[in-house]
N, C-alpha and C positions, 0 to 999 in steps of 0.2 A: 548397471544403469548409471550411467557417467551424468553426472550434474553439474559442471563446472565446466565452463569454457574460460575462451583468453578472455573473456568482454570482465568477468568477476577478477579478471587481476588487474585489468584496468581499474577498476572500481578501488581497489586495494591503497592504490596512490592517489586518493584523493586528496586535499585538505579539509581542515573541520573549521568552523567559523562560529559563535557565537548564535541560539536564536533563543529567544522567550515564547516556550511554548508552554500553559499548564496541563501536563501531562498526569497529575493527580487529581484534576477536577476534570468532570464531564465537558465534552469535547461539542459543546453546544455553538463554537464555531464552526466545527467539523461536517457537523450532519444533522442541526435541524431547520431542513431545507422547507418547512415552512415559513419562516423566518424570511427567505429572501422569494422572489417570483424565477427559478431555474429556468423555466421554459422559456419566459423575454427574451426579445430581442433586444439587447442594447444599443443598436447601430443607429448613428443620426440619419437624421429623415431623408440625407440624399444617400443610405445605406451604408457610408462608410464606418468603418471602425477600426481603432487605431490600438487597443489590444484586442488581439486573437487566439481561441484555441483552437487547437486542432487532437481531436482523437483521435488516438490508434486503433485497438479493440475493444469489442462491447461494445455497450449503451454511454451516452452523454451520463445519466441517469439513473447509473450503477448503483447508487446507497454505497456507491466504495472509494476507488480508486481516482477513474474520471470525475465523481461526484464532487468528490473532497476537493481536485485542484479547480474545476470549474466555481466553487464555493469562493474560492481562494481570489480568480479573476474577478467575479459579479460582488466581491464583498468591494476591493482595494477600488472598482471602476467605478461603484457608485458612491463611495464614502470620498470619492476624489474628483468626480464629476467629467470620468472619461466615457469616450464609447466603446462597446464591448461586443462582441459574437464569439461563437463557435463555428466551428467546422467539421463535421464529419465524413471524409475521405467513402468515396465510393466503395462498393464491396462490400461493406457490413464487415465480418470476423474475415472476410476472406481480401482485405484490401492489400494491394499489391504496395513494393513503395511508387510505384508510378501515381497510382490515386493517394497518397499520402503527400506525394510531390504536390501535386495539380491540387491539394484542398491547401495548402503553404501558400503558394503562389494565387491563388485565388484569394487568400488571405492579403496580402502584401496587395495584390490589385486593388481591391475594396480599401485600403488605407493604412493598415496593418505597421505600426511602428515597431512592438514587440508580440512576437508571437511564443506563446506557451504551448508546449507538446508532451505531456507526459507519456510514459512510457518508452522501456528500451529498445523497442523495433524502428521507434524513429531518427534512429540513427543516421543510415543510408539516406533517407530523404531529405533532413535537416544538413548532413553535410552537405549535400549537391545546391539545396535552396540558398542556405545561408552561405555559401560561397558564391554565388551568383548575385546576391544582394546584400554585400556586405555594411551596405548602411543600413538593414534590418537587423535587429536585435532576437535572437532564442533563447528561451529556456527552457531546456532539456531536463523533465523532471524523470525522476530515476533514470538517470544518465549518466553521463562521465563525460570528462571535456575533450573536444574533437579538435582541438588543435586549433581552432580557430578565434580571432580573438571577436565576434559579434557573438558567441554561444557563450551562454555561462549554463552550469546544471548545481539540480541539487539530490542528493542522494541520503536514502538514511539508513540507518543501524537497526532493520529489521529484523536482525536475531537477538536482541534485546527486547522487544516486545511481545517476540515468538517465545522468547525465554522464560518471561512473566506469566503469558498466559497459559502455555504446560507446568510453570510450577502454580499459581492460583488453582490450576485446576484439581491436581493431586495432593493439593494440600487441604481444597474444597474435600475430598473424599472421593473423588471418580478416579478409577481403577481401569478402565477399558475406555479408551479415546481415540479418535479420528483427524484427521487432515487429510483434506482435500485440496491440492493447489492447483490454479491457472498458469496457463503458459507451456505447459506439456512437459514441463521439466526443465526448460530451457532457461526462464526466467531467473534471475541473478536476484531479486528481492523476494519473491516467492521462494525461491530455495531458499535463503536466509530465514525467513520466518519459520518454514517447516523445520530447520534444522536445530534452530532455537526453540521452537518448541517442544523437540523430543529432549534439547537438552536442559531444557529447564522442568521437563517431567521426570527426568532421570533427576535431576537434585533434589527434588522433592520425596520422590519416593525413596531415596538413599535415608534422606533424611527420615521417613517416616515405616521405613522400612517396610514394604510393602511394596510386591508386584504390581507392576502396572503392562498393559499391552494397545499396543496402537496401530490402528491399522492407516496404512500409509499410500495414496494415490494421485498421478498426474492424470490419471486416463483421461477422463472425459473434460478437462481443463484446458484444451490446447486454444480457444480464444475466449477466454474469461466469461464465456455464457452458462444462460441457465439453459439446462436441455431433458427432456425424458430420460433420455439413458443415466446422467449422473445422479437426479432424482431416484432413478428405481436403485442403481448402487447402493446410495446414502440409506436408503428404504433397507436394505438388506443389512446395512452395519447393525443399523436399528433395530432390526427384526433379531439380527444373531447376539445384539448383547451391549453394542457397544453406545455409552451413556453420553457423551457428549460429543462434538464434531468441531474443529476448527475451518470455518467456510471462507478460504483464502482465495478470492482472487473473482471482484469485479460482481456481475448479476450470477455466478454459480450460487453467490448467498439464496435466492431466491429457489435454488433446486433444492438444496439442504435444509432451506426453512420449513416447505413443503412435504418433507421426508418425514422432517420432525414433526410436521405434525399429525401424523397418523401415530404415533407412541405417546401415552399418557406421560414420563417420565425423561423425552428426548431432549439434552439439552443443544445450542449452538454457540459458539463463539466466532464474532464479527474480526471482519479486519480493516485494517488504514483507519478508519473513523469510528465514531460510536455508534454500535448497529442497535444500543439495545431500545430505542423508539422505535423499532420494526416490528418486535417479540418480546414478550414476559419469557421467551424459550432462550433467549440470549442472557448469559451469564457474564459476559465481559465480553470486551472488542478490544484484540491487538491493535495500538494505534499509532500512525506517528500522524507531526503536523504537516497536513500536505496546505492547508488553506493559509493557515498565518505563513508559512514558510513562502509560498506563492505572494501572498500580500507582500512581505519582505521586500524579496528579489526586484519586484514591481515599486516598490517604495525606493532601492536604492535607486532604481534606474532614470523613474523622475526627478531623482533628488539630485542629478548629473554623477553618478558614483560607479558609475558601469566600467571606465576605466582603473579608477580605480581599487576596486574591489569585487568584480563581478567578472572579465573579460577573459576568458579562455581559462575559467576557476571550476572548480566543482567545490562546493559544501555537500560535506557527511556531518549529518546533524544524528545525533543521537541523545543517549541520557545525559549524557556532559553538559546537553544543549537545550535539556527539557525540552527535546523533542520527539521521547518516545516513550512509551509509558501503556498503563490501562487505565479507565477511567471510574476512579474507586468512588462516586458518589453515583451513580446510575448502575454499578455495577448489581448483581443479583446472591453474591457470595454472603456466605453466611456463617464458614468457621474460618476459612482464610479473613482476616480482619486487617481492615488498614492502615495501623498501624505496624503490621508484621510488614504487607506491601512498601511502605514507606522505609523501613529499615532494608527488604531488599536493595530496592529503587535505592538508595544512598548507596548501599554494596556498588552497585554498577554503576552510579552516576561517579564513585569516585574510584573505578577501574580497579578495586578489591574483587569485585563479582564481575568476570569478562567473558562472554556468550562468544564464542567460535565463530567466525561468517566465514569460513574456508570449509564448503560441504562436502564430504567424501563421497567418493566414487560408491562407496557401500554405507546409507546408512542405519543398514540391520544390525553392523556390528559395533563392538566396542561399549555397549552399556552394560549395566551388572543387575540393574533390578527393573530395566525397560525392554520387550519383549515387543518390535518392528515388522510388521505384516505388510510386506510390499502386493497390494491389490490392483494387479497392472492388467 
C-alpha cells in the first residue's frame, strides 16, 4: 500500500515561519462554532465579497478540517470589518477540478480579493485560476507553493500531533487502538498524522513496556464523509475489542462517534480542532492551528506584506511554532498528566523528540512493541 507520492516531497521543501498558536490550551478558537454565526452570509448587500472560500471535499461544516479554516476567514473578516462567503464547488465528494475551477472564478466575479482553499486536491484548479488572475491572491491551506508568486500556502507538522495523541493514549492505558483516515490514502496530511500516531504509540508502549495493536484503515475515507459502511467498520472494531479510535479526517468523525456509541466504554479522538464539545467519548483531538494560522496569512496580506513574506512561500508551522499540539485543558485523560504532556511537547518543540513525516510504503513493519492491522 504505497502512501507517498511526489506531491509529500514537495511538501518536504517547504520553509517554516514563526506563528503563536496556544497549543497547550483548548483550542476554543478552533471549534466552538457557537461563538461565531458559520452559516452567514458575510457578503455585502450588492452580494459581493472580497475574501472567499472555497471547499474541496466534505461539508463547509465538518467539526474538522473545512470548519477550522472557514473559522479562521469568519473570525479575521469580522474583527476587520471585511465581506466574506464561501463556496462549495458542485458535485459534493465527487467534484471535478472543473467545478472547483468555476466555484474560484465565481468567487473572483463576486469581488473576491483573496481567495482561501484548503485542501490538496486544489491544486490543479488554483494553478490554472490563479494564473489567469494574477492580481488575485491564494491561499493554499495544506498545500505547497505552485510556483506562482499570487499563491502563498500553509502547511503543518501533522505527525507531531498524530505523535502526541498515540503516545497520550498508551500512556492513558489503552492497549488496542484505531485510525481511520480520509483521502483513501492518498492524502499527504492524513498520512502524517496516521504515521505519527503509530509512532508516538510505539514510544509509549516501549516506554511502558506493554503491547499495543492498532488497527489501521483508508477504506471508506476516500472523500472525508460520514457513510454507513464506515460506521458499521468502526462498529466492528468496537465490537472485536478495540477501546479507542483516532477519527482522521473531516465528517467521518461523525460515522466513528455514532459507532462509539452503541459500546458503553468506546473511546474517540478528534482531529485538526478540538472535537471534544461534540462527546464526553472524545479524549483528546490532534490539533493544529488552522483558524489563527488563516487569521495570520489574512492579517499579512492586508497589512501590504504579501510580497514580502507570503508570495510563492509555503509556511510548515509545527511545535516550533506552537502550532500543533492537544488540547490538555478539555482534554478527558486521567493518568497521562499535563505536566508529562508539557515535557513531551518541549521534547519536540525543541527537535530532541522528532516524529517521522516520510510514511513507508509498509506501515505494518519496523515497530517492536506496536502490532499494525491494515483493515482494507
Amino acid at each position: 500500500m504505497k502512501r507517498i507520492t511526489a506531491i509529500v516531497l514537495a511538501l518536504l521543501m517547504v520553509t517554516g515561519v514563526a506563528l503563536a498558536f496556544a497549543s497547550c490550551t483548548p483550542a476554543t478558537e478552533e471549534s466552538k462554532a457557537d461563538e461565531l454565526d458559520l452559516t452567514a452570509d458575510g457578503a455585502a448587500q450588492d452580494g459581493t465579497a472580497e475574501i472567499a472560500l472555497v471547499t474541496d471535499v466534505g461539508q463547509l461544516l465538518d467539526k474538522s478540517f473545512n470548519q477550522g479554516t472557514w473559522e479562521g476567514v469568519v473570525r479575521y473578516a469580522k474583527d476587520n470589518g471585511k465581506s466574506y462567503k464561501y463556496y462549495q464547488p458542485a458535485n459534493g465528494a465527487d467534484a471535478s477540478d472543473t467545478d472547483r475551477q468555476t466555484a474560484m472564478q465565481q468567487a473572483i466575479t463576486n469581488g473576491a480579493k483573496i481567495i482561501v482553499a484548503p485542501g490538496f486536491l486544489q491544486a490543479t484548479a488554483m494553478t490554472e485560476i490563479a494564473t489567469q488572475n494574477p492580481d488575485i491572491k491564494f491561499v493554499f491551506v495544506d498545500g505547497w507553493a505552485l510556483g506562482l508568486d499570487n499563491v502563498t500556502a500553509i502547511v503543518y507538522k501533522e505527525q507531531e500531533s498524530g505523535y502526541l495523541a498515540g503516545y497520550a493514549a498508551v500512556m492513558e492505558g489503552y492497549t488496542k487502538l484505531g485510525f481511520t483516515g480520509g483521502g483513501g490514502g492518498t492524502n499527504p496530511a492524513v498520512n502524517r498524522y496516521g504515521y505519527g500516531f503509530l509512532q508516538g504509540a510505539e514510544a509509549a508502549a516501549v516506554e511502558k513496556n506493554v503491547d499495543v495493536s492498532v488497527k489501521y484503515s483508508f477504506l471508506y475515507g476516500s472523500t472525508f464523509s460520514a457513510s454507513p459502511e464506515l460506521q458499521t467498520q468502526i462498529s466492528g472494531w468496537y465490537d472485536g475489542g478495540t477501546e479507542v479510535v483516532f477519527a482522521c479526517g473531516g465528517s467521518m468523525f461523525n460515522s466513528v462517534l455514532s459507532a462509539a456509541g452503541k459500546y458503553d466504554n468506546a473511546k474517540v479522538i478528534g482531529v485538526d480542532v478540538d472535537q471534544s464539545y461534540e462527546s464526553a467519548r472524545v479524549i483528546t483531538s490532534a490539533m493544529k492551528g488552522l483558524a489563527v494560522s488563516v487569521q495570520k496569512v489574512l492579517g499579512q496580506f492586508y497589512d501590504g506584506k504579501w510580497d514580502s513574506e507570503l508570495k510563492n512561500n509555503a509556511q510548515n508551522l509545527g511545535a516550533s511554532d506552537d502550532a500543533t499540539g492537544l488540547p490538555t485543558d478539555t482534554w478527558s485523560l486521567k493518568n497521562f498528566s499535563v505536566e508529562d504532556y508539557n515535557a513531551l511537547y518541549a521534547k519536540i518543540k525543541s527537535g530532541e523528540v522528532t516524529p517521522k513525516d516520510v510514511v513507508p510504503d509498509d506501515v505494518t513493519a519496523g515497530w517492536t512493541k506496536v502490532t499494525v492491522e491494515i483493515d482494507a
